[in-house]
C-alpha positions in Angstrom: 13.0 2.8 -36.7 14.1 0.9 -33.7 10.8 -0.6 -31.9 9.3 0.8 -28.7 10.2 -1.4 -25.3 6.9 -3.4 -24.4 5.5 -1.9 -21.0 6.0 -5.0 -18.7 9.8 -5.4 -20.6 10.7 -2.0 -19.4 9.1 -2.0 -15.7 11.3 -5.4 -15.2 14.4 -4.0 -16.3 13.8 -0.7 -14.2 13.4 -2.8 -11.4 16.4 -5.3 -12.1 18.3 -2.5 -12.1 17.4 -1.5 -8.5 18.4 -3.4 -5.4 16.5 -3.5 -2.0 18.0 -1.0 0.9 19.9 -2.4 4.0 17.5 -3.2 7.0 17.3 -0.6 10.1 16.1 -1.6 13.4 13.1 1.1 14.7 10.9 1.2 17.3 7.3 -0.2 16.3 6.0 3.4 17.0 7.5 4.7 13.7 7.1 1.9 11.4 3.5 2.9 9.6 4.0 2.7 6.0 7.5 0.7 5.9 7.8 -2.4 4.7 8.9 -5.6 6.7 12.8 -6.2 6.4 12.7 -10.0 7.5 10.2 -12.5 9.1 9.2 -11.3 12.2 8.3 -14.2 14.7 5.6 -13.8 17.4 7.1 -13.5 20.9 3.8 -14.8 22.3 0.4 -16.6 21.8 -2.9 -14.7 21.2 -4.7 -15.5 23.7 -2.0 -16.5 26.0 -4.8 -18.3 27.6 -8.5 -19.2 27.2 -11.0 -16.5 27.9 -14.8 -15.5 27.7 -16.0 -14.3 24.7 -18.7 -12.8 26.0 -20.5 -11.5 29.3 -22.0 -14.6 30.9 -21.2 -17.8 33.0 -18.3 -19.9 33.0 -19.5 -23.5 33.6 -18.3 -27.2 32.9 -19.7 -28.2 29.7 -20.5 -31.5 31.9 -23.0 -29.5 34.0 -24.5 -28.0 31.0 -28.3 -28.2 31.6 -27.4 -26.4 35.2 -28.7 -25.4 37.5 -25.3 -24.0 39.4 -24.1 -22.1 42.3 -21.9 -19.2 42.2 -18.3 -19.6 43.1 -16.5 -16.7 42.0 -16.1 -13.5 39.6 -13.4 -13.5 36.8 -12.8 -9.9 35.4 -10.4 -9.0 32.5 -7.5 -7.6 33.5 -7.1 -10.0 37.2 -5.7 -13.5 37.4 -8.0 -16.4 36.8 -10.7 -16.9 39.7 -10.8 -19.7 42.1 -11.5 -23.7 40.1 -15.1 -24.7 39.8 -16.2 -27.9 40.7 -19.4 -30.2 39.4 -22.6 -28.0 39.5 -20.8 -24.7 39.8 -20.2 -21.4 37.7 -18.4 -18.1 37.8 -19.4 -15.1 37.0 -17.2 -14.0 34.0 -16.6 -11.0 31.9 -15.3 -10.5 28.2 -11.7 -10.8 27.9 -11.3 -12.5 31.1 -9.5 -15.6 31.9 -11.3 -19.1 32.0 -11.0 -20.3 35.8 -9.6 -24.3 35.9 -12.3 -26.5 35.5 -14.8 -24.2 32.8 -14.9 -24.9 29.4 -17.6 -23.1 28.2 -19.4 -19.7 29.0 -23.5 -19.2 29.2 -24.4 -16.0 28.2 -26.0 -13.5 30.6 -29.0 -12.6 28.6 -30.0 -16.7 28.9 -29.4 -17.0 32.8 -32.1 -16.2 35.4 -30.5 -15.4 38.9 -31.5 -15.8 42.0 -28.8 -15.4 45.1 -25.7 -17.7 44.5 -28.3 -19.4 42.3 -28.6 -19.4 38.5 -30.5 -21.4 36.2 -31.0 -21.6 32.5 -33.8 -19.7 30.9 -33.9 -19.2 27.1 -31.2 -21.1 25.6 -30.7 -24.9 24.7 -28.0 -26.9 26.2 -24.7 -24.7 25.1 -22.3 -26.3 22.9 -18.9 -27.6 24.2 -16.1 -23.9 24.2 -19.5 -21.9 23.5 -18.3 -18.5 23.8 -14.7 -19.4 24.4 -11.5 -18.0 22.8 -9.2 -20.7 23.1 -5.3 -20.0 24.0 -3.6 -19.6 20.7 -6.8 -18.6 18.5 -5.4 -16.3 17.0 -1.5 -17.1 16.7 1.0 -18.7 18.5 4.3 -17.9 20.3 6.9 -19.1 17.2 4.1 -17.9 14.1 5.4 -15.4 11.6 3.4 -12.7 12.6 5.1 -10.1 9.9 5.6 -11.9 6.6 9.2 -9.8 5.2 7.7 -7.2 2.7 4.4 -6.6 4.5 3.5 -3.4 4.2 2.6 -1.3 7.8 -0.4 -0.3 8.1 -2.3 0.2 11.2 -3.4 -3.1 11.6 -0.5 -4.7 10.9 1.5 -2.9 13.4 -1.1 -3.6 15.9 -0.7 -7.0 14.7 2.9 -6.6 16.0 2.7 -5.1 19.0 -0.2 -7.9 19.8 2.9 -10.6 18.9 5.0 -8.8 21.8 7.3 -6.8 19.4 8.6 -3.6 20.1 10.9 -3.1 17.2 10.7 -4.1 14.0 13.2 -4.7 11.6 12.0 -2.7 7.8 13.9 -1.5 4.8 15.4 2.3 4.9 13.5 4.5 2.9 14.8 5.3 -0.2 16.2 9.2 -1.1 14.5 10.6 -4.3 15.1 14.0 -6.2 12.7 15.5 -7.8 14.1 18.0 -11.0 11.4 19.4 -12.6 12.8 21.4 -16.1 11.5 24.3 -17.8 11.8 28.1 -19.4 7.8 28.1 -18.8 7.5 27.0 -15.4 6.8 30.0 -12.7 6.0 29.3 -8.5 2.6 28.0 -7.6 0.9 31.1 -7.3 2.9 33.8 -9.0 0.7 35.6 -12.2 1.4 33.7 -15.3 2.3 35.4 -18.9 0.5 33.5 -21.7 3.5 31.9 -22.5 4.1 30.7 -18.8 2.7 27.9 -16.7 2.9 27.1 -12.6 5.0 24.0 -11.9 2.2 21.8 -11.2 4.3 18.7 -11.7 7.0 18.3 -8.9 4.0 19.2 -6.3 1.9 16.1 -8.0 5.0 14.0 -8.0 6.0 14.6 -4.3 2.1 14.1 -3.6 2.4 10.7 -5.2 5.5 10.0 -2.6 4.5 11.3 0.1 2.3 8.0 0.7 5.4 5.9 0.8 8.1 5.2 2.9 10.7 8.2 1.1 12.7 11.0 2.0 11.9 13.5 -1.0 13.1 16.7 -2.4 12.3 19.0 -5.0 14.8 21.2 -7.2 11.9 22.5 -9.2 11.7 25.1 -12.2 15.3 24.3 -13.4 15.7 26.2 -17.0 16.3 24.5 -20.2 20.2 25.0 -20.6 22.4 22.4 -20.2 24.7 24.2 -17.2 21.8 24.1 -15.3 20.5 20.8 -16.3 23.6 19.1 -14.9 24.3 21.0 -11.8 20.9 19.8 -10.9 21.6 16.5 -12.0 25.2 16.8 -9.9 23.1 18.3 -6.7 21.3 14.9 -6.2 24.3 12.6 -6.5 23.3 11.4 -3.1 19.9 9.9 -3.9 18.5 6.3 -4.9 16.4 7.5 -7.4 16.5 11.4 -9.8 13.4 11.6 -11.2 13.5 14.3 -13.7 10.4 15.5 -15.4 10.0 17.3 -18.6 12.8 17.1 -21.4 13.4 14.2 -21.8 11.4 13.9 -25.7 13.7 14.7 -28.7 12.9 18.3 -29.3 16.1 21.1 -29.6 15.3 22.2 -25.6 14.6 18.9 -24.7 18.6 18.5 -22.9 17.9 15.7 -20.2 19.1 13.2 -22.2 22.5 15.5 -23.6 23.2 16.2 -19.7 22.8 12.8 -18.8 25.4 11.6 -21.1 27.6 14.8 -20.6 27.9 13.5 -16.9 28.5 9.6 -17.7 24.8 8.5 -17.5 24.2 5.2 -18.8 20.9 5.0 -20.5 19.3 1.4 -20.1 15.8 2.2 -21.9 14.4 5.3 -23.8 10.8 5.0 -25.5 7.9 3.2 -24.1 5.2 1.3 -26.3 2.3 3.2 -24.3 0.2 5.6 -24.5 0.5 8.0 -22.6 4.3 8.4 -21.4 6.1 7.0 -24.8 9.3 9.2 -24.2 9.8 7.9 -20.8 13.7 6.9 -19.9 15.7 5.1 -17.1 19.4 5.3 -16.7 22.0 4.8 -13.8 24.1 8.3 -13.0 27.2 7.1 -10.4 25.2 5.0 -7.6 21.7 6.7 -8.8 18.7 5.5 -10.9 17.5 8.3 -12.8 14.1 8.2 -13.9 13.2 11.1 -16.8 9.6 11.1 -16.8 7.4 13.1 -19.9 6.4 16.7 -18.8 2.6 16.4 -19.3 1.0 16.1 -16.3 -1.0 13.3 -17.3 1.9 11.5 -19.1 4.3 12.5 -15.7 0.9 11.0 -13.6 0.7 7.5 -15.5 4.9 7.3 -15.9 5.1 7.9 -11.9 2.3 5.6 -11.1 3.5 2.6 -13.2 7.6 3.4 -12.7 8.7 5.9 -10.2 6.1 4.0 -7.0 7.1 0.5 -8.0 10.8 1.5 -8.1 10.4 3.2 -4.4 8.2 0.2 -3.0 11.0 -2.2 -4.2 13.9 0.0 -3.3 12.0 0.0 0.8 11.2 -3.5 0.8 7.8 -4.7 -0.6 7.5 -8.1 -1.9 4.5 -6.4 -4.5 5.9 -3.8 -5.7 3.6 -3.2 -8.8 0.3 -1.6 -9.1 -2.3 -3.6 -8.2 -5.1 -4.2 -11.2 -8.8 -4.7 -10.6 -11.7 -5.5 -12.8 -14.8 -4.1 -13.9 -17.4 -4.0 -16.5 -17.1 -1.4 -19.5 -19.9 1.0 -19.7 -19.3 2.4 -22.9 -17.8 0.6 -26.4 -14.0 0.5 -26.5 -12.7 1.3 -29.6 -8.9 -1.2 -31.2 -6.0 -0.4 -29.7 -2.7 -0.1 -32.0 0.6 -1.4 -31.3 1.0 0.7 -27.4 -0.9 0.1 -24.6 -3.1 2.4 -23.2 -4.3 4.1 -20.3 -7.4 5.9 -20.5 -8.3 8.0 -17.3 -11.7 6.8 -15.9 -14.2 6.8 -13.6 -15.4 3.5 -11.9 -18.4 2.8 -9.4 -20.3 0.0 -8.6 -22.2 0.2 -12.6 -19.2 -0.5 -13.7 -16.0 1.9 -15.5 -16.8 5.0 -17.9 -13.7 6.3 -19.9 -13.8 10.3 -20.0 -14.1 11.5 -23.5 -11.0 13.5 -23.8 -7.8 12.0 -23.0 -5.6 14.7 -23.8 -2.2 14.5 -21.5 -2.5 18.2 -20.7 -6.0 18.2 -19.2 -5.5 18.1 -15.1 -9.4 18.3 -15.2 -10.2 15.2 -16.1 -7.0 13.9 -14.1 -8.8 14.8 -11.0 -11.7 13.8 -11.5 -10.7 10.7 -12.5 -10.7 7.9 -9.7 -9.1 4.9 -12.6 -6.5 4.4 -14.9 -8.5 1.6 -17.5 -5.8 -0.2 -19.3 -6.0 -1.4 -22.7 -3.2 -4.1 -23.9 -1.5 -3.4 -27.2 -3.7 -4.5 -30.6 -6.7 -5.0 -28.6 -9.5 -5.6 -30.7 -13.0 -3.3 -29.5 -14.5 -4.3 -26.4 -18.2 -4.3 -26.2 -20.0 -2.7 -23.1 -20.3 -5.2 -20.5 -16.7 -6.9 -21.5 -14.8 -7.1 -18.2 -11.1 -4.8 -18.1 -8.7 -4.2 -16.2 -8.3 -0.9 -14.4 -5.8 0.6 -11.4 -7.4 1.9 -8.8 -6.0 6.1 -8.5 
């Protein structure tokens, strides 16, 4: 019996058989959840200039003990006030610009006023730039400020438009089909025979997606004949990636793999080592990467989240394009693993991770309340409670 394809072996030649997209140029406006093309280099410094921190006084940190005279306002928003001289201050605002001369700001709350006049009250001698936010605190005019691969979130776009960018240069999103196979699958919604099911799959699948940079479609509740099978398969020539799901096992319906070959598929990979999503396999089909996913919903959940998201985040652009793993503390005994990895659907909080009892790939129950995926490496001995594992975060 030929031997399953180690987990990490088979994620690295799915990728390896990908390549990045070609850049596109878009305003900044559009970019949330793309992913950073190339280095993009601030076009200014933040601050462009030093500015108050707080509401207070501007003063020479010479003068420091006061008292001073009033000799101007400085708002946010106006050019910098008139210079002070020895024994002076200005009245300044947050966000305002330092006037020549001030180095340091008093706060309000520590001044007594009295006129022009204004002492200090409850405060010892400030420190030098007390209250100051120096001229390229935060970055300068030259810094990356959008490291290629960065994922766009809202901060880091307003990150960007802080830098003085108005486009950004990110990679195209990648097209993915969606084929979801099956005599038993009926519409969301429609009454079910006993022997029937609703195609739950394709609308977890493109759930999954929709959180990354993608254009997605579905050709859902294709039947289990090989005409249709491959018309399907022919229907998404255009896409990066066909995801298929269900069919792709051994049995005498399971025809994703026949219609594969019928149409000139090369197979890369077929059979995982893990547990669940063993029958999981990656191909190229003309310019596509087809990716036939196991037809339990918890199997298709696990395959998508450790294949099918790394392959798009790769495709768009990311630097990281794997699942990020976290650790916690087992609540419960964790019994030897055998010779496939496992991923036990789990519930983590701040006590630490519980594994639900039943891990049976059919149960969407315990998917959703799920909020983990615990992973257990291949011939694991038991884990005690309390032994630290790793977990992805769902």
């Amino acid at each position: 019996m030929k031997a399953l394809l180690p987990l990490e072996d088979a994620q690295q030649r799915l990728i390896s058989m990908a390549r990045p997209l070609p850049a596109e140029t878009i305003p900044i406006g559009d970019a949330l959840g793309r992913y950073v093309a190339e280095d993009m280099f601030a076009r200014r410094s933040q601050p462009a200039a030093d500015m108050s921190a707080m509401d207070g006084y501007a003063i020479r940190f010479e003068d420091r003990d006061g008292p001073w005279q009033i000799a101007g306002e400085c708002r946010a928003g106006s050019p910098p006030c008139p210079p002070i001289k020895a024994g002076q201050a200005a009245r300044i605002f947050t966000g305002a610009l330092m006037p020549d001369g001030a180095n340091t700001v008093v706060m309000q709350e520590n001044i007594e006023r009295d006129g022009d006049k204004i002492r200090l009250i409850s405060e010892p001698s400030p420190d030098q730039g007390h209250h100051v936010r120096h001229a390229g605190g935060d970055f300068k005019s030259g810094d990356i400020a959008l490291q290629a691969g960065t994922y766009l979130n809202p901060a880091a776009l307003a990150h960007g438009v802080m830098a003085g960018l108005g486009n950004l240069s990110t990679g195209q999103r990648p097209k993915v089909a969606i084929l979801s196979t099956g005599d038993e699958l009926v519409a969301p919604g429609a009454d079910t025979l006993p022997h029937q099911i609703p195609a739950s799959n394709d609308t977890m699948i493109l759930a999954m997606l929709s959180q990354l940079p993608v254009l997605a479609r579905s050709i859902n509740r294709i039947k289990d004949d090989m005409d249709s099978i491959c018309e399907a398969l022919e229907s998404a020539s255009d896409c990066d990636v066909i995801v298929t799901i269900g069919g792709a096992s051994v049995g005498d319906h399971d025809l994703v793999a026949p219609a594969f070959e019928r149409l000139g598929g090369q197979t890369d990979f077929w059979k995982i080592a893990m547990k669940p999503g063993k029958p999981l396999m990656a191909g190229k089909l003309g310019n596509s990467i087809v990716l036939a996913l196991p037809g339990n919903p918890v199997s298709a959940f696990v395959t998508a989240t450790l294949f099918l998201l790394p392959l798009v985040r790769y495709l768009a652009g990311a630097n990281s394009p794997m699942p990020v793993m976290q650790a916690a503390k087992a609540c419960s005994t964790l019994p030897p693993t055998t010779q496939r990895a496992e991923w036990l659907r789990a519930k983590v909080d701040e006590d630490g991770i519980n594994v639900f009892n039943s891990q049976d790939s059919a149960k969407l129950s315990i998917l959703s309340a799920a909020n983990a995926l615990l992973f257990r490496p291949p011939n694991s001995p038991e884990q005690p409670i309390g032994a630290t594992v790793s977990y992805i975060a769902i």
